[in-house]
DRENMIGU-274048 format. One record per residue (C-alpha): x, z, y; residue in one letter. Coordinates in nm, 3 decimals. Each point is the difference from the previous one (the first is absolute). Example, Ala and Ser with C-alpha at 12.3 -4.5 7.8 and 13.67 -1.06 7.14 Angstrom:
2
{rec {1.230,0.780,-0.450},"a"} {rec {0.137,-0.066,0.344},"s"} 
//
This chain:
351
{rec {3.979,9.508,-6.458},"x"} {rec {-0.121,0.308,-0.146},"x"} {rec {0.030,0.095,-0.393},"x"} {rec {-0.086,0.341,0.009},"x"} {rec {-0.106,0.316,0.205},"x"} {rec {-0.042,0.383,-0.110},"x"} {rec {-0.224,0.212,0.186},"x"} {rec {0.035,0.433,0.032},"x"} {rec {-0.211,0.190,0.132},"x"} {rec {-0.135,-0.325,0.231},"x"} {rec {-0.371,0.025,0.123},"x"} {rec {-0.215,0.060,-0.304},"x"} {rec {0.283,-0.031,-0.259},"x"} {rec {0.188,0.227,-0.163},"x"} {rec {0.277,-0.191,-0.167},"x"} {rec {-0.034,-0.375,-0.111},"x"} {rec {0.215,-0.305,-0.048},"x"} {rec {-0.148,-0.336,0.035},"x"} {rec {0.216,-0.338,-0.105},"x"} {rec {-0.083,-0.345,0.149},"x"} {rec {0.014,-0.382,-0.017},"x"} {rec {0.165,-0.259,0.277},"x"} {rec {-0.324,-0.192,0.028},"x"} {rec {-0.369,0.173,0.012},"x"} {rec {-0.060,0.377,-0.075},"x"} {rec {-0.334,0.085,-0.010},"x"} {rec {-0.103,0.354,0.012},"x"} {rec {-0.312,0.082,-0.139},"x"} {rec {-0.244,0.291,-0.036},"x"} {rec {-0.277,0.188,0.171},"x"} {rec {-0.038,0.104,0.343},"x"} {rec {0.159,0.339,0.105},"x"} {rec {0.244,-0.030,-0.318},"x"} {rec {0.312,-0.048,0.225},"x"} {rec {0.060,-0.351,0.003},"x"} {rec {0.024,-0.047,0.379},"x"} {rec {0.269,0.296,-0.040},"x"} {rec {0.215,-0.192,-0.169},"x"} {rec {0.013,-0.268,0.226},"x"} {rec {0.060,0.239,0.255},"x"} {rec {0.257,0.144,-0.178},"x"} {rec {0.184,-0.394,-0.008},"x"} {rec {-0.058,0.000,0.343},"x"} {rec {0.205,0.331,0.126},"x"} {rec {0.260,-0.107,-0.247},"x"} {rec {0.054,-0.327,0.168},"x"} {rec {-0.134,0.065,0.337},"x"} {rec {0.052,0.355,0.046},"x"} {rec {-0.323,0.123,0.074},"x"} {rec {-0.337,0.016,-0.089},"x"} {rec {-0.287,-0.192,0.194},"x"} {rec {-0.256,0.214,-0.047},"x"} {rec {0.138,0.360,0.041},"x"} {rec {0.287,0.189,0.106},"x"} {rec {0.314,0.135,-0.168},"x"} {rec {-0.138,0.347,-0.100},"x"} {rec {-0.339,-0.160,-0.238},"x"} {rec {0.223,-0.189,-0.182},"x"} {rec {0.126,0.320,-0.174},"x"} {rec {-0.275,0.068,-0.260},"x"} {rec {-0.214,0.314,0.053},"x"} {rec {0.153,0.331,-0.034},"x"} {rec {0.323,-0.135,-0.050},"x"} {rec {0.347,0.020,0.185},"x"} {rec {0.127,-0.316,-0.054},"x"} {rec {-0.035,-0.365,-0.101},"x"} {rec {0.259,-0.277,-0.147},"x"} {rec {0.004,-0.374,-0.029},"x"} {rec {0.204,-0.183,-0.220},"x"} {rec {-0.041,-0.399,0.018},"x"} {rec {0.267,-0.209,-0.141},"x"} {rec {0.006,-0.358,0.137},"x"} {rec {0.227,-0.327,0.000},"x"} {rec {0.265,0.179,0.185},"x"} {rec {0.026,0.344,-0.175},"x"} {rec {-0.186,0.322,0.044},"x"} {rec {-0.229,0.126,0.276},"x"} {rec {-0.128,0.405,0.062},"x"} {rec {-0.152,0.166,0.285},"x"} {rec {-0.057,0.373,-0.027},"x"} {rec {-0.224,0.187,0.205},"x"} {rec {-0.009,0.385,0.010},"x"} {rec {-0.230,0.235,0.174},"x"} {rec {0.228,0.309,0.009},"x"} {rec {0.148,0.152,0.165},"x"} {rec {-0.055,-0.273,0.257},"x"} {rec {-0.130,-0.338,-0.061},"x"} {rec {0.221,-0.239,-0.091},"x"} {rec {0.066,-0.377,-0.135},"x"} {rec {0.275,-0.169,-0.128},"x"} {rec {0.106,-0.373,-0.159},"x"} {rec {0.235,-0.032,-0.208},"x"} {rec {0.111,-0.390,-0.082},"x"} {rec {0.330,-0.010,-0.223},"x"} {rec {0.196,0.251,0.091},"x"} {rec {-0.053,0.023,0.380},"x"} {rec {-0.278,0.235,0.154},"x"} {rec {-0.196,-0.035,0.286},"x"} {rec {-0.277,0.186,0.234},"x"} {rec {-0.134,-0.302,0.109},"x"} {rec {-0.020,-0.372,-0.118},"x"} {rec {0.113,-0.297,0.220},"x"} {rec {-0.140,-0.311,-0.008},"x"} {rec {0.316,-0.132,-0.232},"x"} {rec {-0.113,0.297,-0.249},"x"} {rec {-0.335,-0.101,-0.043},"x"} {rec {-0.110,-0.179,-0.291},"x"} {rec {-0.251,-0.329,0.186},"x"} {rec {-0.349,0.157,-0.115},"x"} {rec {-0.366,-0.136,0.100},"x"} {rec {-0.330,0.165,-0.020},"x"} {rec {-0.353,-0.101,-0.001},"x"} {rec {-0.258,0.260,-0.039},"x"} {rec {-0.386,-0.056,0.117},"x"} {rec {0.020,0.165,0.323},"x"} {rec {0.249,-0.294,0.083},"x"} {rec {-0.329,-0.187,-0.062},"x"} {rec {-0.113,0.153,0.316},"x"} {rec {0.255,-0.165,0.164},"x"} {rec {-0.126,-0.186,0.306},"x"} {rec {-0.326,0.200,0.061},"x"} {rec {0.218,0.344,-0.013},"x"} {rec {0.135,0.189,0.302},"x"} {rec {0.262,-0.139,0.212},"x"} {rec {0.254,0.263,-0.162},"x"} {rec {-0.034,-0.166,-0.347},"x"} {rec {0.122,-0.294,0.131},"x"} {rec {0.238,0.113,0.191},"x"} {rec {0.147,0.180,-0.286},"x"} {rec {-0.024,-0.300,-0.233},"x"} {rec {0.245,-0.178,0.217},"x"} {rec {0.257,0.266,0.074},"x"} {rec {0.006,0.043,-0.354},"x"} {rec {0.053,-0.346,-0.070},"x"} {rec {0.287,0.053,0.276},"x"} {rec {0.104,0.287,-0.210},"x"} {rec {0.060,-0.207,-0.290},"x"} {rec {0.203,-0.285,0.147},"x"} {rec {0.212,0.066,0.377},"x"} {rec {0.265,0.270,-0.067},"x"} {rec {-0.058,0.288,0.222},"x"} {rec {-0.343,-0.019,0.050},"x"} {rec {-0.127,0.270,-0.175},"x"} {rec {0.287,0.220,0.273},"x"} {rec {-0.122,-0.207,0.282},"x"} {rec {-0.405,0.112,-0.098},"x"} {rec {0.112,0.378,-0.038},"x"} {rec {0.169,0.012,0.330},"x"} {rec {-0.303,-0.175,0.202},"x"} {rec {-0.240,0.259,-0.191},"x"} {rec {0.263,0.283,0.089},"x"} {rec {0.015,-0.159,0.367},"x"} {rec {-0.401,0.012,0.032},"x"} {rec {-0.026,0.316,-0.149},"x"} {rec {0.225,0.210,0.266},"x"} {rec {-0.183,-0.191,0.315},"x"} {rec {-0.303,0.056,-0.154},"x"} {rec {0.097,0.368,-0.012},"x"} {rec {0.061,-0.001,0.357},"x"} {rec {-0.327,-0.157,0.110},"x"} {rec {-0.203,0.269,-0.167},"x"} {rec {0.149,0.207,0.247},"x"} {rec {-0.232,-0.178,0.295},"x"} {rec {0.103,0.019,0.328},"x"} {rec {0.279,0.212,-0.009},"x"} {rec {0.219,-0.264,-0.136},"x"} {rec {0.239,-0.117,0.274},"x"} {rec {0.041,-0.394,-0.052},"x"} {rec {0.392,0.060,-0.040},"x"} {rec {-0.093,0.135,-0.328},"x"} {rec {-0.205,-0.310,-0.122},"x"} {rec {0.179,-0.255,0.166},"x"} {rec {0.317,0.017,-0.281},"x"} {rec {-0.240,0.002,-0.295},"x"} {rec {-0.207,-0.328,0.191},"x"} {rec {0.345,-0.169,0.016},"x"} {rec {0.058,0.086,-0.379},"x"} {rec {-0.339,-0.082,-0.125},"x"} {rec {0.071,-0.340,0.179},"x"} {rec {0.291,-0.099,-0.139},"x"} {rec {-0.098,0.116,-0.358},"x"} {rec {-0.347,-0.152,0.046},"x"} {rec {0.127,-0.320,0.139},"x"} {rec {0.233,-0.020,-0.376},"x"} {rec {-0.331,0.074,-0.198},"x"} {rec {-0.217,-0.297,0.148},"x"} {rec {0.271,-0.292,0.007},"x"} {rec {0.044,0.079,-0.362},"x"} {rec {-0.378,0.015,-0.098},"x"} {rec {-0.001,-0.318,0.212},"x"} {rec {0.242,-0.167,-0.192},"x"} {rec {-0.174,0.138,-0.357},"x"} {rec {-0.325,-0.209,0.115},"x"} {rec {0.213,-0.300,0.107},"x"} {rec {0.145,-0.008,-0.361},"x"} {rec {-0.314,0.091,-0.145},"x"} {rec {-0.191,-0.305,0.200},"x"} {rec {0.220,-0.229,-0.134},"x"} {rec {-0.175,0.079,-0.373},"x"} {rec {-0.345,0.133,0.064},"x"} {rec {-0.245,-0.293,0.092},"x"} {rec {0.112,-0.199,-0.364},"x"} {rec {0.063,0.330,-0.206},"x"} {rec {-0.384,0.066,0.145},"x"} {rec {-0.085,-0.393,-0.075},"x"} {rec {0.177,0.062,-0.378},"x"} {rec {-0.221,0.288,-0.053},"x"} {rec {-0.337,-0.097,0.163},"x"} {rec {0.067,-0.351,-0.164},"x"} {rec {-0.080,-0.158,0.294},"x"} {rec {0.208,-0.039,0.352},"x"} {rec {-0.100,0.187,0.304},"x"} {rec {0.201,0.108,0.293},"x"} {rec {0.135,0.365,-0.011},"x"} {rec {0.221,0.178,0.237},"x"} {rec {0.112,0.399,0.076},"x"} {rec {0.010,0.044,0.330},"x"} {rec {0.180,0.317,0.130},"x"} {rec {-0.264,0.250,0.230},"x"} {rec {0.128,0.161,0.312},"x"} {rec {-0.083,0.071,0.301},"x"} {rec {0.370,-0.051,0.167},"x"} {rec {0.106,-0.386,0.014},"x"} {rec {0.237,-0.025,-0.290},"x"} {rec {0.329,-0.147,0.232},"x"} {rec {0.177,0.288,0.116},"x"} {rec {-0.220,0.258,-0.153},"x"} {rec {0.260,0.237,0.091},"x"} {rec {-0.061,-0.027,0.357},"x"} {rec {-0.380,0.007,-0.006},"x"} {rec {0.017,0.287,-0.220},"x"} {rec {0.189,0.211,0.230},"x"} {rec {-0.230,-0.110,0.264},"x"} {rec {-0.293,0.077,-0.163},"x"} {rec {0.120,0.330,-0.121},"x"} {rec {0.078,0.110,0.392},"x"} {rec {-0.333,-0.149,0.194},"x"} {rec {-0.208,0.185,-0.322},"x"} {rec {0.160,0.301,0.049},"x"} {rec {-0.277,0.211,0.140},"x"} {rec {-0.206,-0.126,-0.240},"x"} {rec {0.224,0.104,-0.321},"x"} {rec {-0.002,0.308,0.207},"x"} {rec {-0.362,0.038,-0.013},"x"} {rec {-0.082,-0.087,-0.396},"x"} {rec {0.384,0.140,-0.098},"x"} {rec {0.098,-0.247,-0.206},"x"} {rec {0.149,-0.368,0.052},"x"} {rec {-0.227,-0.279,0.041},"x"} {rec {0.256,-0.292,-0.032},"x"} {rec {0.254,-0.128,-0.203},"x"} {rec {0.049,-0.147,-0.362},"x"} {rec {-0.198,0.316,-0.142},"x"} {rec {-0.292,-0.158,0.137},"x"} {rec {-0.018,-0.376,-0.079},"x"} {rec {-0.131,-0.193,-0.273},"x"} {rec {0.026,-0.353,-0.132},"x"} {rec {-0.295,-0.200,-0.109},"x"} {rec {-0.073,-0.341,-0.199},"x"} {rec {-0.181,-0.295,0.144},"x"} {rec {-0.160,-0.249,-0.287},"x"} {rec {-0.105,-0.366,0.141},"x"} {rec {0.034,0.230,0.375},"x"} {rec {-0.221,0.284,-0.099},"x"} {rec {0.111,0.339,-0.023},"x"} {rec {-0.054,0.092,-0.395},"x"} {rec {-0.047,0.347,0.087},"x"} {rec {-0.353,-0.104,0.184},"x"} {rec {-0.102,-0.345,-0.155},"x"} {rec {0.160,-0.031,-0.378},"x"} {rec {-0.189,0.079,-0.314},"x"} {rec {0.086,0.268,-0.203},"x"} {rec {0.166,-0.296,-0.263},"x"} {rec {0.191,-0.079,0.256},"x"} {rec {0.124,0.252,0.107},"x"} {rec {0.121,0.093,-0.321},"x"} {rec {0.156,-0.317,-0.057},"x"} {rec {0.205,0.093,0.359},"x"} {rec {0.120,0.322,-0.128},"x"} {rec {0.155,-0.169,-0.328},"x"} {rec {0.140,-0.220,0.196},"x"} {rec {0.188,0.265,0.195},"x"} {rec {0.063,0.185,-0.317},"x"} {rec {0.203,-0.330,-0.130},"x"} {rec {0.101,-0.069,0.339},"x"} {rec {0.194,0.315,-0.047},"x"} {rec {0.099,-0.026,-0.345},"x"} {rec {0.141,-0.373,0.123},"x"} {rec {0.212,0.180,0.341},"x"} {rec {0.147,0.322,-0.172},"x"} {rec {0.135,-0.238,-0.280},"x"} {rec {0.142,-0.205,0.274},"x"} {rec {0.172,0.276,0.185},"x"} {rec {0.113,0.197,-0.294},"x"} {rec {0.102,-0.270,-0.222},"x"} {rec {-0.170,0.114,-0.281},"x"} {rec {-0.354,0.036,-0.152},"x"} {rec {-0.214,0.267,0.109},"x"} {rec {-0.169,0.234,-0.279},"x"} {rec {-0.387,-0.036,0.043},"x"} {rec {-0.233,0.306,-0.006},"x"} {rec {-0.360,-0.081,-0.075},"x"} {rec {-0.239,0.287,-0.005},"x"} {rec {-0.331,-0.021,-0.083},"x"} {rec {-0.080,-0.359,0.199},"x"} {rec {-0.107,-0.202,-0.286},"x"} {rec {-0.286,0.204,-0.036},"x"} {rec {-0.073,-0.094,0.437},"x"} {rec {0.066,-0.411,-0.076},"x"} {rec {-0.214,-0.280,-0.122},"x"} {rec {0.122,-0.265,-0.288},"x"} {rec {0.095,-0.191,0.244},"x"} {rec {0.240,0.192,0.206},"x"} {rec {0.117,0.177,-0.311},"x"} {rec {0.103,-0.329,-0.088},"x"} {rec {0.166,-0.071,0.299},"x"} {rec {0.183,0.289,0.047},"x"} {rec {0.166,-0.010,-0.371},"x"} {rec {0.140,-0.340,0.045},"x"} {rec {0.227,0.147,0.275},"x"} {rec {0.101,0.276,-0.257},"x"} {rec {0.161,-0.181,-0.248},"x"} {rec {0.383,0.063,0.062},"x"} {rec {-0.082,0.381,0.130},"x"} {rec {0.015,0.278,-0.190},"x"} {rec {-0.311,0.155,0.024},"x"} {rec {-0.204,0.334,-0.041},"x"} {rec {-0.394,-0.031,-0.007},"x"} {rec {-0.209,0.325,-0.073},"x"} {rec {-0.362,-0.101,-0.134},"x"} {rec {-0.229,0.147,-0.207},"x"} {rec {-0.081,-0.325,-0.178},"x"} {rec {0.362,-0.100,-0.158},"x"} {rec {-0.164,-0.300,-0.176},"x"} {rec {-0.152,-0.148,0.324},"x"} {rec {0.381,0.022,0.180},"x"} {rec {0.131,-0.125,-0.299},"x"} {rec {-0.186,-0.340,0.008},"x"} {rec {0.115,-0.051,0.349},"x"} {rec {0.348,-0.063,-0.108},"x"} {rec {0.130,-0.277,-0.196},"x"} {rec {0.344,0.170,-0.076},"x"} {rec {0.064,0.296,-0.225},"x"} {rec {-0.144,0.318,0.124},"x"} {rec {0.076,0.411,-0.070},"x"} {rec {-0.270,0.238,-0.081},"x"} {rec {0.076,0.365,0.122},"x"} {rec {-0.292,0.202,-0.125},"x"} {rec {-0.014,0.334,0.229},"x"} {rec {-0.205,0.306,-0.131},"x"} {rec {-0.028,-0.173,-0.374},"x"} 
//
C-alpha cells in the first residue's frame, strides 16, 4: 500500500506532496492539469519506469534533476534521476541503493489506460508487450531473459544490414543464441495463456452476464513443441532472405496471441462491447495472476477509462476493485464516486 508520495521537479510539477487512502483515490481535475503525471509518477516508483516516455522527460523542463519520495507499508521509496553531467537514475529502498530494480524490488503495480482499450484490434507489438509485461511482473528473471533476446536480435540484426558480405560463421552463433533465448520466451508466454485459460471464458461470462466460450490462443508460425529447434531452422533456411530486407523475420519478436469468443476471432467478428468486456477481463485476469505470484495485492492505476466505459461495465469493473487500492483520474469526481460503495479520497489537482 501506498500512503504518500512527493514529487520534485517530476513532469509538470515543481514540488508537491500528495497523501492517500488504502481503498479508492480518486484524482480529479481538468484535462492537461497533470493528473495522468501523477499516476505516472506511482508507477516509476513502484515499477521503475515510465510507460509512456523515457528516463530523460521525466525531469521537468529546464531542470537537472527530479526526486520521488513514496512511503509505503514497508518504509520509504526514492528514485532520483539527473541529467548532468550524464544521465542517471537511482532507487533507493531503506537503506540499500540500486541502478536497477529486480522483480523482488518491485512494488506489484497494474495499469489500465484507454489505449489498452485498443487492445485486440492494435498491432501485434501491443500484445506482445502486454504479455511480456505480465511476465515481467510475475517469473523472476524475466525482465533479464527479455533484455538479452532484444540485445541478441539487435547484434544479428546489425550484421544483416551488412548484406552479402556477412560470412554465415558470423550469424550462425547469434541464430544459436536467438534460439535458445527465443525458445525460453515462448514456453513461458505459453504457459501465461494456459493459466490465463483456466479463468477467462467465466471471468468473460461474469462480466458479459451471460456464458460464452472464450479462449487465448498463442499465434506463431513455428509449431510450439520444440520451438527451439524450428527456430534455429527457420532462422538458417531464411537466411538470404533476412539478408535481403536486413532485419529478422522470425522469432518471438514477431508473434501475437489472439482471442476466440464462441470460435470466432474477436479481433474480426466481436462488437465493440465486447471487446471491451475482453480487455477487462484481461485487465482482472492480471490483477487476479500478479496477486497470485507475488502474494500480495497489486496497486491499481486507472487513468482516464471511466470516461471510455458504459454503466454497465463501469459497474462491472468496480466490483473487482473492492479490496485494491486504487487510483482513478476523472474529470467528473462525483460520477467515480457513485461507482463505489466503500469510502472514497478526493485529490483535487490544479484547485
Amino acid at each position: 500500500m501506498l500512503t504518500s508520495i512527493k514529487l520534485q521537479h517530476f513532469r509538470s510539477y515543481d514540488e508537491a506532496e500528495f497523501k492517500f487512502s488504502k481503498g479508492v483515490n480518486i484524482i480529479v481535475g481538468p484535462n492537461a492539469i497533470g493528473k495522468t503525471n501523477l499516476l505516472e509518477a506511482i508507477l516509476v516508483v513502484c515499477r521503475g519506469s515510465s510507460y509512456r516516455v523515457k528516463d530523460s522527460e521525466l525531469i521537468a523542463y529546464n531542470q537537472d534533476w527530479a526526486r520521488l519520495d513514496a512511503q509505503t507499508e514497508q518504509g520509504l521509496r526514492t528514485v532520483k534521476l539527473k541529467q548532468e553531467p550524464t544521465p542517471d537514475k537511482t532507487y533507493e529502498i531503506g537503506d540499500r541503493v540500486f541502478k536497477r530494480l529486480s522483480l523482488q524490488h518491485t512494488v506489484p503495480v497494474v495499469l489500465f489506460e484507454p489505449n489498452h482499450l485498443l487492445l485486440l484490434h492494435g498491432s501485434p507489438e501491443g500484445r506482445r508487450d502486454y504479455l511480456d509485461g505480465l511476465l515481467e511482473q510475475t517469473q523472476h528473471g524475466f525482465s533479464t531473459l527479455r533484455r538479452d533476446y532484444r540485445r541478441a536480435l539487435a547484434q544479428r540484426n546489425a550484421l544483416l544490414k551488412r548484406g552479402e558480405h556477412v560470412a554465415h560463421q558470423q550469424i550462425f552463433p547469434w541464430d544459436v543464441r536467438l534460439s535458445e533465448l527465443g525458445g525460453r520466451i515462448v514456453g513461458l508466454r505459453q504457459e501465461l495463456l494456459t493459466a490465463m485459460n483456466e479463468r477467462a471464458a467465466a471471468l468473460y461470462g461474469d462480466l458479459a452476464g451471460k456464458q460464452s466460450q472464450l479462449t487465448l490462443h498463442y499465434v506463431s508460425s513455428l509449431p510450439p513443441h520444440n520451438y527451439e529447434t524450428h527456430l534455429l531452422g527457420k532462422l538458417e533456411s531464411n537466411l538470404s532472405l533476412d539478408l535481403q530486407r536486413g532485419f529478422t523475420g522470425a522469432g518471438p519478436h514477431r508473434e501475437d496471441f489472439k482471442v476466440e469468443l464462441n470460435g470466432h476471432p474477436m479481433q474480426q467478428t466481436a462488437s465493440r462491447g465486447e471487446v471491451r468486456t475482453a480487455v477487462l477481463m484481461l485487465k482482472i485476469l492480471e490483477l487476479h495472476l500478479i496477486e497470485t505470484a507475488r502474494e500480495t495485492r497489486p496497486l491499481l492505476l486507472l487513468d482516464d477509462v471511466f470516461s471510455e466505459l458504459d454503466q454497465e461495465r463501469r459497474s462491472a469493473l468496480t466490483s473487482y476493485l473492492q479490496l485494491y487500492q486504487t487510483f482513478i483520474t476523472t474529470t467528473d469526481a462525483d460520477a467515480a464516486k457513485a461507482q463505489f460503495k466503500k469510502q472514497t479520497k478526493v485529490i483535487k489537482i490544479g484547485s
